[in-house]
C-alpha positions in Angstrom: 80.6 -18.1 121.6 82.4 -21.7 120.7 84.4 -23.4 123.4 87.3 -23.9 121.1 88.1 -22.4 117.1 90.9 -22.9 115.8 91.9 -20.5 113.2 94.3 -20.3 110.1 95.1 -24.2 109.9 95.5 -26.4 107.1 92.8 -28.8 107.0 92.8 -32.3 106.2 89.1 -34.2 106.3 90.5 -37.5 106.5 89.2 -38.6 103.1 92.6 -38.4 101.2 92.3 -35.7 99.0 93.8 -32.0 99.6 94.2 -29.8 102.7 92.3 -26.9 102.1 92.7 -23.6 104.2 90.0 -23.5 106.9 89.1 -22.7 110.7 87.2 -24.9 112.9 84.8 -24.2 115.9 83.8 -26.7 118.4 81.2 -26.5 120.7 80.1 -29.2 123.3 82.9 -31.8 122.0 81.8 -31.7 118.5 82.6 -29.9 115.4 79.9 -26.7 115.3 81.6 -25.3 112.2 84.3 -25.4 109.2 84.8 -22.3 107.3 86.1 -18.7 107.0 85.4 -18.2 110.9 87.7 -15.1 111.7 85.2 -13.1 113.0 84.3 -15.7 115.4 84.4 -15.5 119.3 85.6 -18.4 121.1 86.7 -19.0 125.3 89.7 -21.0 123.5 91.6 -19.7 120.3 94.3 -21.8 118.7 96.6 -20.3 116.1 97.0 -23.5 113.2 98.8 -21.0 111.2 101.3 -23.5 109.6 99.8 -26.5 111.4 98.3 -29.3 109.9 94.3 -29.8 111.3 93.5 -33.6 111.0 91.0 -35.6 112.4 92.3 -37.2 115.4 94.3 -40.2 114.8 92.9 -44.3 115.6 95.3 -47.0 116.7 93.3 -49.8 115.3 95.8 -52.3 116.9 97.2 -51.6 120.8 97.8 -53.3 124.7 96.6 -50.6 126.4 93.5 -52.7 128.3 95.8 -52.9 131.4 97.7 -49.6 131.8 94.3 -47.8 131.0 93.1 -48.8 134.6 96.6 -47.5 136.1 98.0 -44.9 133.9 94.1 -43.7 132.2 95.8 -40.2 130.7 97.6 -43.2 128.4 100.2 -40.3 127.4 102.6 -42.4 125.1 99.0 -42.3 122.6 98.0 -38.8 123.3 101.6 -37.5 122.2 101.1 -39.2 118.9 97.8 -37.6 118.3 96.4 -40.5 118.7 92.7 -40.1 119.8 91.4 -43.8 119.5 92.9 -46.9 120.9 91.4 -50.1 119.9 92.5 -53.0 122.6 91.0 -56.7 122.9 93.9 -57.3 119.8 95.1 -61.2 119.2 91.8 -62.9 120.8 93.6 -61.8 124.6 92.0 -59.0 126.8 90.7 -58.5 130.8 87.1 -59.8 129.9 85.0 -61.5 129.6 86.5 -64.0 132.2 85.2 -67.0 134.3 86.3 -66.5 138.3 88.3 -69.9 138.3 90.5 -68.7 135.5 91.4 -65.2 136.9 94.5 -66.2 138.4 95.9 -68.1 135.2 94.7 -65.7 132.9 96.0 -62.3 135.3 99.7 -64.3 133.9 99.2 -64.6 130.6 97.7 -60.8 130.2 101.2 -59.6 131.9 102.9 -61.7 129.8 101.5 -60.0 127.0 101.1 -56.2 128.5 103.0 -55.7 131.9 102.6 -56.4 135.2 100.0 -54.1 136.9 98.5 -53.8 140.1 94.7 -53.8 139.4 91.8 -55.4 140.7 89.9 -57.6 138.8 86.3 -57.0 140.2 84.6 -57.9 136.8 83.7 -61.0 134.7 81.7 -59.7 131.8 82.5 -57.7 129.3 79.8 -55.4 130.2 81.3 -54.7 133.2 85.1 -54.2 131.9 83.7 -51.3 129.7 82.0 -49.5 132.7 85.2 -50.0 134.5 87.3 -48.5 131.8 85.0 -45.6 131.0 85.0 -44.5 134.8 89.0 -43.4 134.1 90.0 -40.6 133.5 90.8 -41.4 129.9 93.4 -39.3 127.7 91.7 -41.0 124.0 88.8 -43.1 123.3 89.0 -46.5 123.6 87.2 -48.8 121.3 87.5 -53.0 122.2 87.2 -55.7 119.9 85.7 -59.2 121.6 89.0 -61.4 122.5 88.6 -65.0 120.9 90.6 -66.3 123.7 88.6 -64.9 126.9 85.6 -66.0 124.7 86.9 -70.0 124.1 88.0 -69.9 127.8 84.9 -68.6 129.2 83.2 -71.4 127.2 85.6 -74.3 126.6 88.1 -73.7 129.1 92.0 -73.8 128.6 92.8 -77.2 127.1 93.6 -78.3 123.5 90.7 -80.1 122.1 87.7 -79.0 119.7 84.6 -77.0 121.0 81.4 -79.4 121.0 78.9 -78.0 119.2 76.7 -76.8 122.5 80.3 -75.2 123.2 80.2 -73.0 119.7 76.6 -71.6 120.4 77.6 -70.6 123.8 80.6 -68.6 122.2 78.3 -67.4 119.5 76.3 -66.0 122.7 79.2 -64.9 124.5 80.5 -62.6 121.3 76.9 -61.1 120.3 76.9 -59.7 124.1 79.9 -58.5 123.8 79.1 -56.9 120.3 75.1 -55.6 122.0 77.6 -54.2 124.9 79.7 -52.1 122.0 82.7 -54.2 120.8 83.9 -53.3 117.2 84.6 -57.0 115.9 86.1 -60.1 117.1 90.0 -60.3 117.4 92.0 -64.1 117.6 95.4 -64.6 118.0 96.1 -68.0 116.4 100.1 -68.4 117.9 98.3 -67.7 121.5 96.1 -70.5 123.4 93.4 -70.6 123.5 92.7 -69.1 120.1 95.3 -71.9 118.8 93.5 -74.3 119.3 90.4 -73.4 117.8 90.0 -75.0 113.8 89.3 -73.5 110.4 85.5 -74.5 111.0 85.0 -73.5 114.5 85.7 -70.0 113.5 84.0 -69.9 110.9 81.1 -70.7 112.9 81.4 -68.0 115.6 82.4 -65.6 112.7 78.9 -65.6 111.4 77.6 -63.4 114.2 80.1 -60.9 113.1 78.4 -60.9 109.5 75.2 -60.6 110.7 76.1 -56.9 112.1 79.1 -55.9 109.2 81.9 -56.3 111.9 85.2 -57.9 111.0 87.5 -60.6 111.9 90.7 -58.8 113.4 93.3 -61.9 112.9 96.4 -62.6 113.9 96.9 -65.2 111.3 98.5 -69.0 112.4 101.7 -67.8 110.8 103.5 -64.9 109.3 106.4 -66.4 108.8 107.2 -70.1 107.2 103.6 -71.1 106.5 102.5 -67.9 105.7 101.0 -68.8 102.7 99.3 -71.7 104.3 97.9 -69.4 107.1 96.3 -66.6 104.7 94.5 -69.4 102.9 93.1 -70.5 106.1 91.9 -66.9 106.2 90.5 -66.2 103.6 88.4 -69.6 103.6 86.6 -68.3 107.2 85.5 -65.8 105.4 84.2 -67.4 102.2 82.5 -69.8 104.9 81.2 -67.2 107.0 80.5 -64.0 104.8 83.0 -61.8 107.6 85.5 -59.0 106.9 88.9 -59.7 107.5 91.4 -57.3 109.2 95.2 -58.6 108.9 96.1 -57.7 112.4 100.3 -56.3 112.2 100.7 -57.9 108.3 104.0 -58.9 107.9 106.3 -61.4 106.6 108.9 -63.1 109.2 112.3 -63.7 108.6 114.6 -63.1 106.7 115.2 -66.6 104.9 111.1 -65.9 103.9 111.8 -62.8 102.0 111.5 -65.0 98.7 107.8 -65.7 99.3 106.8 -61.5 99.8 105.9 -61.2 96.3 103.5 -64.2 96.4 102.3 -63.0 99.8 101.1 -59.4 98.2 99.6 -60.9 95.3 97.6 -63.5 97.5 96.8 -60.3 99.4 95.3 -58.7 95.9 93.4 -61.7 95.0 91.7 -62.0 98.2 90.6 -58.1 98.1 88.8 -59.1 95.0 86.4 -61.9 96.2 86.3 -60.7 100.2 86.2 -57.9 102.2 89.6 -57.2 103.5 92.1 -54.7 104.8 95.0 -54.9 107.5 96.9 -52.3 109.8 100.9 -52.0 110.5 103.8 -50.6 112.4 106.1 -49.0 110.7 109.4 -50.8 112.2 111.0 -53.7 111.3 110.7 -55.2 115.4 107.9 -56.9 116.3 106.9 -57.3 120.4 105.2 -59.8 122.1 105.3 -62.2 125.4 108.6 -63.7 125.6 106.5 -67.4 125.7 106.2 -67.5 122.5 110.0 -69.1 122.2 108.3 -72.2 123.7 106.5 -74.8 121.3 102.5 -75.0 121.2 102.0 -77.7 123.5 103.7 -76.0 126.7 100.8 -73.8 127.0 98.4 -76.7 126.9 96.2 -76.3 129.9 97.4 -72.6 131.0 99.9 -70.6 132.2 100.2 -72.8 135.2 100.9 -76.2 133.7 103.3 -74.2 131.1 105.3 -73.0 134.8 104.6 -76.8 135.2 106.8 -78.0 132.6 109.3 -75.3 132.6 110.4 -77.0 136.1 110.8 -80.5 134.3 113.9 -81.1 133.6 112.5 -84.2 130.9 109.9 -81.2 129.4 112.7 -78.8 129.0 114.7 -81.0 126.4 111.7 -82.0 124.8 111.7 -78.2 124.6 114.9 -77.7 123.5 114.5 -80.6 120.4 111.1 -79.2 119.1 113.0 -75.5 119.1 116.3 -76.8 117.2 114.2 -79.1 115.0 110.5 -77.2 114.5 107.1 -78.1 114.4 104.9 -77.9 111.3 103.0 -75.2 111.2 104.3 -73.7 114.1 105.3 -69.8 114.0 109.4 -70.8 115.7 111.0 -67.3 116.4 114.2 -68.2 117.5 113.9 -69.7 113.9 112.8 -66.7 111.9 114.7 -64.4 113.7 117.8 -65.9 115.8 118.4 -65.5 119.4 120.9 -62.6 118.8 117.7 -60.5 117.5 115.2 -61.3 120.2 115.8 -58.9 123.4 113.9 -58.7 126.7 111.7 -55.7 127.2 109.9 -56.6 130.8 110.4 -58.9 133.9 107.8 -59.1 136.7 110.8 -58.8 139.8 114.1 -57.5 140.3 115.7 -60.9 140.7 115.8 -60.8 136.6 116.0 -57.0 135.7 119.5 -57.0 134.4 117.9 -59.3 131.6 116.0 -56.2 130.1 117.1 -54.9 127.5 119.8 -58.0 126.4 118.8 -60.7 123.6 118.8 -63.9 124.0 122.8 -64.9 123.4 123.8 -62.0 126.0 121.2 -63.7 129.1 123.0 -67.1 128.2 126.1 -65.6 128.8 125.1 -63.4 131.7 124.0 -66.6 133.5 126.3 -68.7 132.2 124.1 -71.3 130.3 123.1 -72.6 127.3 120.8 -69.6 125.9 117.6 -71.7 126.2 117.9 -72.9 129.5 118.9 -69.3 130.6 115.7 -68.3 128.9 113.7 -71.4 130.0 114.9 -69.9 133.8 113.2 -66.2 133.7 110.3 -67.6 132.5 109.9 -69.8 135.5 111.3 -67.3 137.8 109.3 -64.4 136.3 105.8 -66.4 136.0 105.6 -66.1 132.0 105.5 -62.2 133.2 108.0 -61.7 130.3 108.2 -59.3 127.4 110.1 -59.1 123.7 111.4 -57.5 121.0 112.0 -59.4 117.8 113.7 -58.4 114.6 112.1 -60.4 111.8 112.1 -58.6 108.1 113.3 -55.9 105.6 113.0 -52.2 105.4 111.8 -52.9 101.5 108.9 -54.8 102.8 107.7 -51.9 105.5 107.9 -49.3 102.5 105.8 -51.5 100.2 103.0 -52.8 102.8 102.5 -49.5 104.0 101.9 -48.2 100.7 99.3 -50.8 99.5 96.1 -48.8 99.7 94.6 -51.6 102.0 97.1 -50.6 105.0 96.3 -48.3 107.9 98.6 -47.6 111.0 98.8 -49.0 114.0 101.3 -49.2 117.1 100.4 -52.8 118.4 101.9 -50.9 121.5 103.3 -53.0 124.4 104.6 -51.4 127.1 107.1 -52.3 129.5 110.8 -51.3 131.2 111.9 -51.4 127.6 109.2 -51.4 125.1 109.8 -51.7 121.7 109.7 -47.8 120.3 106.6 -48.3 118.2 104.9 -47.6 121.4 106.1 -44.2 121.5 106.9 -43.4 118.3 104.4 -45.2 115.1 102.7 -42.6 113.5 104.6 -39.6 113.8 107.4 -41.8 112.4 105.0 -42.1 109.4 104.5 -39.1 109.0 107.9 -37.6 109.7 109.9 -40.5 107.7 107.9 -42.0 105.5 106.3 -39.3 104.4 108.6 -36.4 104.2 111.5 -38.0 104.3 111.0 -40.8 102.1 108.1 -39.8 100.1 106.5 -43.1 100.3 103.0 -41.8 100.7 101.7 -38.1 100.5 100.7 -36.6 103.4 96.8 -37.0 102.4 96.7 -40.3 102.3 98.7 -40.9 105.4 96.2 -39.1 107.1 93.3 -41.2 105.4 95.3 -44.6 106.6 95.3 -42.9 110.0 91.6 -41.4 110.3 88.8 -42.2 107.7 90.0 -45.5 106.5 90.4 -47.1 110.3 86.7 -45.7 111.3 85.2 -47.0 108.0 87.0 -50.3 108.5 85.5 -50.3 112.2 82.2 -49.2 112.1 83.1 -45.6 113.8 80.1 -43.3 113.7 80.8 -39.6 113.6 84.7 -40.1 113.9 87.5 -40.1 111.5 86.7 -37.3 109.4 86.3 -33.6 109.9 82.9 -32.7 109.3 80.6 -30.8 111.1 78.6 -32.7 113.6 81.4 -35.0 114.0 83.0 -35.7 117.6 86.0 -32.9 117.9 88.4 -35.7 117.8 91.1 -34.0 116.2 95.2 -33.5 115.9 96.8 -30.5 115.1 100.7 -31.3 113.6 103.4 -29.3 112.0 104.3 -31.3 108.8 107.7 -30.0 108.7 109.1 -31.1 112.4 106.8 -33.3 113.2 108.6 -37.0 113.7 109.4 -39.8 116.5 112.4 -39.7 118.6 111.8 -43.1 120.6 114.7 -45.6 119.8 115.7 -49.2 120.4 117.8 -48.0 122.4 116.1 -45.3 124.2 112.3 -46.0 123.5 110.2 -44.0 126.6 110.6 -40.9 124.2 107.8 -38.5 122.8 107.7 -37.0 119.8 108.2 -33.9 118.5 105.5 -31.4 116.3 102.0 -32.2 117.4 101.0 -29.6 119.7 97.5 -29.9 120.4 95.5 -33.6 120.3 91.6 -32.6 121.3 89.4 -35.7 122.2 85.9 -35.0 122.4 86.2 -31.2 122.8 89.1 -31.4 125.7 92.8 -30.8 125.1 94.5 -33.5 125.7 98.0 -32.4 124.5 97.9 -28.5 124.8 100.8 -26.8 123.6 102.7 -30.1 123.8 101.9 -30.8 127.6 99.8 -33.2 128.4 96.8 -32.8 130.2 95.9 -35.1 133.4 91.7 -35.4 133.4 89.2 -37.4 130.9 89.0 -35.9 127.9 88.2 -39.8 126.5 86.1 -42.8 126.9 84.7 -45.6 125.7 83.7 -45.6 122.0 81.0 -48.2 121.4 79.7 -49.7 118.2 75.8 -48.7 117.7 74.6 -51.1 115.0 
């Protein structure tokens, strides 16, 4: 007798061709059979009649390394089908970390992913996994090794270049991290740390990724003015270092840069032919980040703290103010690319500042009655850098056509908050619902394959993003017809709609469209 069969679906192996009518039996969390199975007995049968029977779906780009020690069911995935969440993204994460930096680095982490009572009794990253994997866990989680926690661990906070003894002991620091089970390396290279590493030093520590097939996962110096500049930069790490590059969130920012999106995609098609090379997306035309990147580069020199620092001086704040108006070369300016009518709060740290959530930039000015940037310049003092965003940056036209370049999988780079940005809730049923049966920008095969087999091939995944017998029963069940998001702007803590049953690892985690409290996840390590 199998634990679970589910009988009469429409099965999708995650490969990209067909669905092909088929029942599936699981037994101890994997995937005992595929076939005519009607005259099977099972403790558990699911009617798929009309359902779609995928493999279960893999985030390859998400902020959940916080709220998974508070909120472990991580329900906002779960409802998406979602049975994989890859954190560690843009070189930031909880580990590994040196005790002296815990306090600074606690600020910049709820900068980027909320403020959450937790303990931090770890340092390595070791530890951080056996942490995580004692939750009760709704999907897997996978981590990549965070550039940032890496440089800090070694080099410390400050802008300057890593000495040469400094590079090996980062080289150390990420092959632990990999022999502990992380996926790849990710950087952020608009966040310090990571910013202030060179074209060279990357290169050097990405040559431990080579050596075991793992790839870079970049956010690249810009995606916006210099984009160009920045994929070059890319693309020479890897001709230096031999790695595979993952575009984290590929996009191009602001509107004024649409005119270079045709030189972008064919830089993106010349690469592909000389390197290894893919990239993940959201399908919205918002971004979401920590409100601190408004300020200019240097603020962050040193930390969070001496970025509070200057914040209080009156002389920094102009300074501020002139590199903002006036830009810096090179640097990623937001309130450039997107305007301070487009970029909204989404989280505060205290109550003092919660009627800012929610309002952009040019609505806080007003509220407060000051100039926009000094307004702004004031929650971030007041709220500790604990301060989240929402940017609109691009075109519709551009979404369509990146997410239908065969190099693309989904993601939700989800950061929660008060007011998160609806990606969170809402990316790839909104794929599936809108841009694929709406829209017709991708069949419903390959959608899958951009959400299951492509991810795990991309990371390494063993046993995961396909259905196949012996597999892990990782695996979605959707109705193609109603299936779609329902998270807004406006309105974003939303579920979707028309995925009934997510299973991770043989356990329900969604059942009938309730979700289930217990672990049904855990930690999915890379195994060489």
């Amino acid at each position: 007798m199998f634990d679970i069969l589910i009988k009469n679906g429409t099965c999708y192996a995650g490969d990209g061709k067909t669905g092909f009518a088929s029942d599936v039996a699981i037994e101890a969390g994997v995937i005992a059979a595929i076939g005519n199975l009607q005259n099977a007995e099972a403790k558990r049968v699911i009617d798929a009649r009309n359902l779609a029977v995928a493999p279960g779906f893999i985030d390859t780009h998400s902020h959940s390394d916080l709220v998974a020690l508070v909120e472990p069911e991580i329900a906002n995935k779960t409802t998406q089908g979602i049975t994989t969440d890859i954190i560690g993204q843009d070189g930031m994460s909880l580990a590994p970390v040196k005790t002296e930096y815990v306090g600074t680095w606690k600020k910049v982490m709820a900068g980027l992913e909320g403020q959450y009572e937790v303990e931090w009794d770890w340092l390595s990253s070791s530890d951080y996994l056996s942490r995580l994997d004692d939750q009760p866990l709704g999907p897997n989680l996978g981590y990549l090794a965070p550039y940032g926690n890496i440089r800090m661990c070694a080099v410390g906070l400050d802008n300057r270049p890593a000495t040469k003894d400094e590079i090996a002991k980062m080289q150390n620091l990420l092959e632990e991290a990999i022999l502990n089970g992380a996926m790849g390396l990710s950087t952020g290279l608009i966040y310090p740390p990571c910013s202030y590493a060179s074209e060279d030093e990357i290169a050097e520590l990405t040559k431990v990724l080579t050596k075991y097939g793992l790839p870079l996962v970049i956010h690249q110096r810009s995606e916006a003015d210099y984009i160009l500049e920045s994929m070059d930069e890319v693309i020479r790490i890897s001709r230096k270092s031999g790695c595979p590059i993952h575009f984290s969130h590929f996009k191009l920012c602001g509107k004024k840069n649409a005119h270079l999106f045709d030189a972008v995609m064919e830089k993106l098609e010349i690469a592909s032919r000389e390197i290894s090379v893919s990239f993940d997306q959201y399908p919205y035309t918002a971004g979401s980040t920590t409100f601190s990147v408004i300020l200019p580069p240097w603020v962050h020199d040193g930390g969070a703290d001496k970025a509070l620092a200057r914040l209080a001086d009156p002389v920094a704040r102009e300074r501020m103010k002139q590199d903002i108006h006036n830009g810096i070369p090179g640097w990623d300016n937001f309130i450039d690319f997107a305007g301070m009518e487009n970029i909204s709060v989404t989280f505060v740290k205290t109550d003092k500042n919660a009627d800012v959530v929610g309002k952009n930039m040019i609505e806080i000015g007003k509220l407060r009655g000051k100039d926009p940037l000094d307004a702004a310049f004031d929650v971030l003092l007041e709220e500790e850098m604990v301060v989240g965003l929402v940017d609109f940056y691009g075109y519709e036209e551009h979404i369509e056509k990146i997410l239908a370049h065969p190099l693309q999988n989904v993601c939700t780079d989800g950061i929660l908050g008060a007011h998160p940005h609806p990606r969170v809730y809402g990316s790839f049923p909104r794929v599936l619902g809108s841009y694929v049966r709406e829209r017709k920008i991708l069949d419903l095969p390959t959608a899958i394959h951009k959400m299951t087999g492509r991810p795990a091939s991309i990371f390494k995944m063993k046993n995961r993003g396909f259905l196949k017998e012996g597999y892990a029963a990782d695996i979605t069940i959707f109705d193609p017809e109603t299936v779609i998001d329902t998270a807004t702007y406006e309105n974003p803590k939303q579920f979707s709609k028309g995925i009934p049953y997510v299973m991770v690892g043989g356990k329900l985690a969604v059942d009938d469209e309730v979700v289930m409290k217990g672990k049904s996840g855990r930690v999915v390590r890379f195994e060489g």
